[in-house]
C-alpha positions as CSV (number, residue, x, y, z in Angstrom):
1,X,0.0,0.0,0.0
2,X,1.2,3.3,-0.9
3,X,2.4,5.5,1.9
4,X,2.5,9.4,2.2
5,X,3.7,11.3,5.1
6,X,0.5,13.9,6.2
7,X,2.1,16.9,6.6
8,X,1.1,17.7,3.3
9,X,-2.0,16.1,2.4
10,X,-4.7,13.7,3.8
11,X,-7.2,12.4,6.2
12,X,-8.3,9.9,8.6
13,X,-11.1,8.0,9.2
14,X,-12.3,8.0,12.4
15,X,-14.7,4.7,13.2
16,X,-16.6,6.2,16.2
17,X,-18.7,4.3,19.2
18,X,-20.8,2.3,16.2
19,X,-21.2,1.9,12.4
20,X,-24.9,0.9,13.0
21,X,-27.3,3.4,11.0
22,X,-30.1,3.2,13.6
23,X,-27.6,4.1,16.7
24,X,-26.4,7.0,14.7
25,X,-29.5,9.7,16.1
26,X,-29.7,8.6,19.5
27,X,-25.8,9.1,19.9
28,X,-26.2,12.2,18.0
29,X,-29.1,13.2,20.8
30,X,-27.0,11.8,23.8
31,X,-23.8,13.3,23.4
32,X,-25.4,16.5,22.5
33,X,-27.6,16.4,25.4
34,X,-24.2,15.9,27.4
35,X,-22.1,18.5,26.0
36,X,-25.1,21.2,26.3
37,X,-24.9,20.2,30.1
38,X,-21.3,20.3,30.3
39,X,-21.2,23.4,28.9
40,X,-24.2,25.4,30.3
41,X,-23.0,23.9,33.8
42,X,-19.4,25.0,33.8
43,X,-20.8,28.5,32.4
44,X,-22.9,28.6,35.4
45,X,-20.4,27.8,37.8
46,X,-17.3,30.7,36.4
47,X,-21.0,32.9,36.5
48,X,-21.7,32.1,40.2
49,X,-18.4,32.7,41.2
50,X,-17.5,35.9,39.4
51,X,-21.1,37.8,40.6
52,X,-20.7,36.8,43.8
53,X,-17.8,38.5,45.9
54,X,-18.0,36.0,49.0
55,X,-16.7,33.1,46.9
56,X,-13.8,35.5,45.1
57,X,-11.3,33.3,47.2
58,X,-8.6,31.1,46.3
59,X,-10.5,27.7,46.3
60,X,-13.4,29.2,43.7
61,X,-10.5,30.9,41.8
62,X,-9.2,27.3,41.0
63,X,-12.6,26.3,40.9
64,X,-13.3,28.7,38.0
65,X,-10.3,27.4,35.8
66,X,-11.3,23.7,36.2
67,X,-14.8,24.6,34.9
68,X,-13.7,26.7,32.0
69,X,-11.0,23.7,31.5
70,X,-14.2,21.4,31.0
71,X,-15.8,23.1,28.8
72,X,-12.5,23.9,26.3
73,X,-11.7,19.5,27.7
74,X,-15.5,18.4,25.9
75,X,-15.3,21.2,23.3
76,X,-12.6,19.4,21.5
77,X,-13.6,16.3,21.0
78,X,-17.6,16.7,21.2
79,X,-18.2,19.3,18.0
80,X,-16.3,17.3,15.5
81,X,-18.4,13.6,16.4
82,X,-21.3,15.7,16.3
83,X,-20.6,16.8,12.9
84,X,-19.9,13.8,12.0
85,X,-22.4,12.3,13.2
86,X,-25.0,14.7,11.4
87,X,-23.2,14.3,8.4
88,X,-22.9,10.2,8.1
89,X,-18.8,11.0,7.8
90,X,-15.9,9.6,9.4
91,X,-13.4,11.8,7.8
92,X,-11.2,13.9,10.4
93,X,-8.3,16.1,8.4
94,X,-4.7,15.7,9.2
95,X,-4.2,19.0,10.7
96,X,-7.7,19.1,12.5
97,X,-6.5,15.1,13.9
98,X,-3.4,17.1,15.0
99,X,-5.1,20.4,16.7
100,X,-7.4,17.0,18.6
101,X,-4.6,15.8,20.0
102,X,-2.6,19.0,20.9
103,X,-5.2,20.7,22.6
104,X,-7.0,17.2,24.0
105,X,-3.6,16.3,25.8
106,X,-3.2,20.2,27.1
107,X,-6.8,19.8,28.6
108,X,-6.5,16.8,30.5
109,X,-3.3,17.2,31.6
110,X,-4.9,20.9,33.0
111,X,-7.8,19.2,35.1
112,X,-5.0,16.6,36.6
113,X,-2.3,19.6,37.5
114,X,-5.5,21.9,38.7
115,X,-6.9,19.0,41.1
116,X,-3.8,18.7,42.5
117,X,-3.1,22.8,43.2
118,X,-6.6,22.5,44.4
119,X,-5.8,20.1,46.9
120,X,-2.6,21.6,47.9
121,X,-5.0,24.8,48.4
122,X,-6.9,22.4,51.1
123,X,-4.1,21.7,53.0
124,X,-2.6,25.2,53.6
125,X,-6.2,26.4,54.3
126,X,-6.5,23.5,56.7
127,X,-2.6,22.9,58.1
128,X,-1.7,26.7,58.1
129,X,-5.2,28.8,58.2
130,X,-3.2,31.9,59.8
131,X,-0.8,32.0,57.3
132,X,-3.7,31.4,54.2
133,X,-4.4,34.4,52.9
134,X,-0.5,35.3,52.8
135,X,0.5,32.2,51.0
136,X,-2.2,31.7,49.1
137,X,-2.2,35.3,47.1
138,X,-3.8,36.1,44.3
139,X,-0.2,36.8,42.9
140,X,0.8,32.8,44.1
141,X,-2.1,31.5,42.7
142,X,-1.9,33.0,39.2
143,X,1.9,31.5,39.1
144,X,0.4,28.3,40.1
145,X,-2.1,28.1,37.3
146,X,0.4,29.6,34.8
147,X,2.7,27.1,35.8
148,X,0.4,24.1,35.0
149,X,-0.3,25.6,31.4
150,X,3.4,26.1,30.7
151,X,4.3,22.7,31.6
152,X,1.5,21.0,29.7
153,X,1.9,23.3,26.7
154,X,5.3,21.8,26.4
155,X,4.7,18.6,27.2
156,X,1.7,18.5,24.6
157,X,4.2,20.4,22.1
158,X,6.9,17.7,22.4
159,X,3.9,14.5,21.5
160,X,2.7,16.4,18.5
161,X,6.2,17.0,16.8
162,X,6.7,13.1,17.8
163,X,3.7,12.4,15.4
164,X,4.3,14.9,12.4
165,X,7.9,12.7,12.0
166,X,5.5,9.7,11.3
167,X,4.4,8.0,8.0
168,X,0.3,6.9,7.3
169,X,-0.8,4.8,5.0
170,X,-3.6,6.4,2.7
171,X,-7.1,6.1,4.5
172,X,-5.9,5.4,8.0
173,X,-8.7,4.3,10.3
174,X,-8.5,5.0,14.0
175,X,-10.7,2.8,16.0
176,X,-11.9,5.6,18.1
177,X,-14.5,8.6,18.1
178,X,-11.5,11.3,18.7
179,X,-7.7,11.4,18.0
180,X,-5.6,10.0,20.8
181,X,-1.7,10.0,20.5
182,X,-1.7,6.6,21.6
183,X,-4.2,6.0,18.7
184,X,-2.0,7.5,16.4
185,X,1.3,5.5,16.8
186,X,-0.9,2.4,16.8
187,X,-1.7,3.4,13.7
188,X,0.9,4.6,12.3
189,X,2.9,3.2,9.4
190,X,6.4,4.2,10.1
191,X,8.4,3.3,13.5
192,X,6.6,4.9,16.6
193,X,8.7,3.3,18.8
194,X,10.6,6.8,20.5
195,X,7.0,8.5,20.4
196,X,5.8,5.4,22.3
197,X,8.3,5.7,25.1
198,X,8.1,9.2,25.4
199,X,4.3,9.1,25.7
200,X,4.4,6.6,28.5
201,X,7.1,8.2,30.7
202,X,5.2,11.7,30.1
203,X,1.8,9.7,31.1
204,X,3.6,8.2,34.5
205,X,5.3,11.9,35.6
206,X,1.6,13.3,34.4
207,X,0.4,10.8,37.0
208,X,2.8,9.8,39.5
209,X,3.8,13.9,40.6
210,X,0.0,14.9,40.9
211,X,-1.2,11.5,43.0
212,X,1.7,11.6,45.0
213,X,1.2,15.3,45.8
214,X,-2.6,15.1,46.2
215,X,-1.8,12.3,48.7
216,X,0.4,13.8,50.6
217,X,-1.8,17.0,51.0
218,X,-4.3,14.8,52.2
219,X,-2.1,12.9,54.6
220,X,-1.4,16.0,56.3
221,X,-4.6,17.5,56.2
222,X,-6.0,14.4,58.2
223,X,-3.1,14.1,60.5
224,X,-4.0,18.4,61.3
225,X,-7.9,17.4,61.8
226,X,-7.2,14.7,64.3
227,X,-5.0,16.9,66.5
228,X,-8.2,19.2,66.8
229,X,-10.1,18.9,69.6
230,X,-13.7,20.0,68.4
231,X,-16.0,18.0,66.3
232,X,-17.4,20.7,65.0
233,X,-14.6,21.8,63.6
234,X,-12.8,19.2,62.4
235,X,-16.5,18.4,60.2
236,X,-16.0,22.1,58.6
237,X,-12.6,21.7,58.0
238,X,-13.3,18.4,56.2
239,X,-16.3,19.7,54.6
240,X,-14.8,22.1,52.2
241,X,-12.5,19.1,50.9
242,X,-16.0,16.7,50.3
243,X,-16.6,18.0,46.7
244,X,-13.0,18.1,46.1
245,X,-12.3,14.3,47.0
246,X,-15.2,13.5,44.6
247,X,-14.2,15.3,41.6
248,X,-10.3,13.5,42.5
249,X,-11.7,9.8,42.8
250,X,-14.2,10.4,39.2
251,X,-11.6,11.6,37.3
252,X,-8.8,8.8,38.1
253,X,-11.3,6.6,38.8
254,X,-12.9,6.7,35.3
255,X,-9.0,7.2,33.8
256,X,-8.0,3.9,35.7
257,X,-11.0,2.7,34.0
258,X,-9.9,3.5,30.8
259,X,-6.4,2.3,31.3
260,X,-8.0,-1.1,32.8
261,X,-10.7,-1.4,30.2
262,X,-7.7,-1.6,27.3
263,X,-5.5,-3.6,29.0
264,X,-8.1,-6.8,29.7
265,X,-10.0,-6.3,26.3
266,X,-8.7,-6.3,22.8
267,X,-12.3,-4.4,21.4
268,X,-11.4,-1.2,20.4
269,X,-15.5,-0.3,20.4
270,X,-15.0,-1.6,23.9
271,X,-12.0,0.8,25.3
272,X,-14.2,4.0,23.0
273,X,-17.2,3.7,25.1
274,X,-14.8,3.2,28.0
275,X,-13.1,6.4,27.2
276,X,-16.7,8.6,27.7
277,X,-16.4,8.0,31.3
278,X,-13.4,10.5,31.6
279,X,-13.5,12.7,28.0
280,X,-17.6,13.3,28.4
281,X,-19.2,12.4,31.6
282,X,-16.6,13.1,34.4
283,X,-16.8,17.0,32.8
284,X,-20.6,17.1,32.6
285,X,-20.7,15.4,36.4
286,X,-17.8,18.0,38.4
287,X,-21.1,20.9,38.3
288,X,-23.0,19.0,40.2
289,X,-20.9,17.6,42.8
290,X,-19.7,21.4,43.6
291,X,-23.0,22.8,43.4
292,X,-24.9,20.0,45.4
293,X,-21.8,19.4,48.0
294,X,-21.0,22.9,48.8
295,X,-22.9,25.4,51.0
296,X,-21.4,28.4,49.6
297,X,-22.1,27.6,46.2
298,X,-25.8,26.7,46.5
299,X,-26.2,29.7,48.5
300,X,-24.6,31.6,45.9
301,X,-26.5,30.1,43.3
302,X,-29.8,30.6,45.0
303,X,-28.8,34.5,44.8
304,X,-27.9,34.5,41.8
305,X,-31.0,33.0,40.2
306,X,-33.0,35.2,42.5
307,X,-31.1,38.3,41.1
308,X,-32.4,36.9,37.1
309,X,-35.6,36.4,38.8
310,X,-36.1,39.8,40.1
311,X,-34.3,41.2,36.4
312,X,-36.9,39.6,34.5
């Protein structure tokens, strides 16, 4: 078979969750039905926090980026299916495949880096509450985010000029609804072998550094609340790390799913509809555990609405 590099010219074929004509509208419905949520949640959640001034804090500043995070995270990958989708296609160009993967990698490498800031936030609120307000700046916690999107702009960077030095064969299929570098070097024609390696030592630091930092914020944090002496306390303490702790254990959990999912089954339709867990629901889910979990936030939200209420 006749091979060309893309960088010039071509396109992939991407198979999607199914090739059956009668799934094709109620996918269409369902993942649209998610992405409007995921979207119209997040929105409401950076909206919540920016009209109200008692939740203009460190914790809802984070809180703010993870949502708009989400929404760019779903945006990427939800828009093209749905085209596609409408449209009976499966083609995906090289450069749009590319700008998938670059910007899909960037946005899931943000919500793991911001979880973990977000629970190193929880442990000097908690292990060092006098010294809070001092540490946690808003000048510290704009280098923190900045920091993340450096260091995932480079990493991303690095994966995609891995692929452009790779060979496809004309009418490359990817057994998946979005392009995934991992995808990609399966697929590719030419030796992926470096890209390989570099993607699974990038994937362990991505990992390894945030878990073991998110644990050890955690560690303390509970070792600080058992040295208090009031119940009461220690509850409200704990309480503002509740939502937190979900939002940490959906989006591993659902990425250890993944990660399981494709190691114990060879299906590639199988490890797609695995992958929806963490690239569609886990976004559409982190609204609701803030705004149900979270005192502040429903009372803010309660204000707010009342304020659109009273407008109209």
């Amino acid at each position: 078979m006749e091979v060309e590099n893309h960088t010039v010219l071509s396109q992939f074929l991407l198979l999607g969750l199914s090739e059956d004509p009668e799934l094709q509208p109620i996918l269409f419905g369902l993942f649209l039905s998610m992405y409007l949520v995921t979207v119209l949640g997040n929105l409401l959640i950076i909206l919540t926090v920016s009209s109200d001034s008692h939740l203009h804090t460190p914790m809802y500043f984070f809180l703010c980026n993870l949502s708009l995070i989400d929404i760019c995270f779903t945006s990427t990958i939800i828009p093209k299916m749905l085209v596609n989708i409408h449209a009976h296609s499966k083609e995906i160009s090289y450069l749009e495949c590319l700008t998938q993967v670059y910007f899909f990698m960037i946005f899931v490498g943000m919500d793991d880096m911001l979880l973990t800031v977000m629970a190193y936030d929880r442990f000097v609120a908690i292990c060092y509450p006098l010294k809070y307000t001092v540490i946690m700046n808003p000048r510290h916690c704009g280098h923190l985010v900045l920091m993340c999107w450096i260091i995932m702009l480079c990493f991303s960077l690095t994966h995609i000029l891995l692929v452009k030095q790779l060979t496809f064969s004309i009418g490359t299929e990817i057994p998946h609804f979005f392009c995934e570098v991992a995808q990609l070097f399966k697929v590719a024609s030419s030796d992926a072998l470096i890209g390989i390696i570099v993607m699974y030592v990038s994937t362990a630091l991505l990992v390894v550094f945030p878990v073991a930092g998110i644990l050890y914020s955690y560690s303390q944090i509970v070792s600080t609340l058992v040295r208090m002496s009031s119940s009461l306390s220690k509850y409200k303490a704990f309480s503002t790390c509740g939502s937190h702790l979900c939002v940490v254990s959906l989006f591993y959990g659902t990425g250890l799913g993944v990660y399981l999912s494709s190691a114990v089954t060879h299906s590639p339709q199988e490890s797609s509809i695995t992958s929806v867990m963490y690239t569609v629901v886990a976004p559409m889910l982190n609204p609701f555990i803030y705004s149900l979990r979270n005192k502040d936030m429903k009372g803010a939200l309660r204000r707010l609405l009342s304020r659109a209420a009273s407008y109209s």
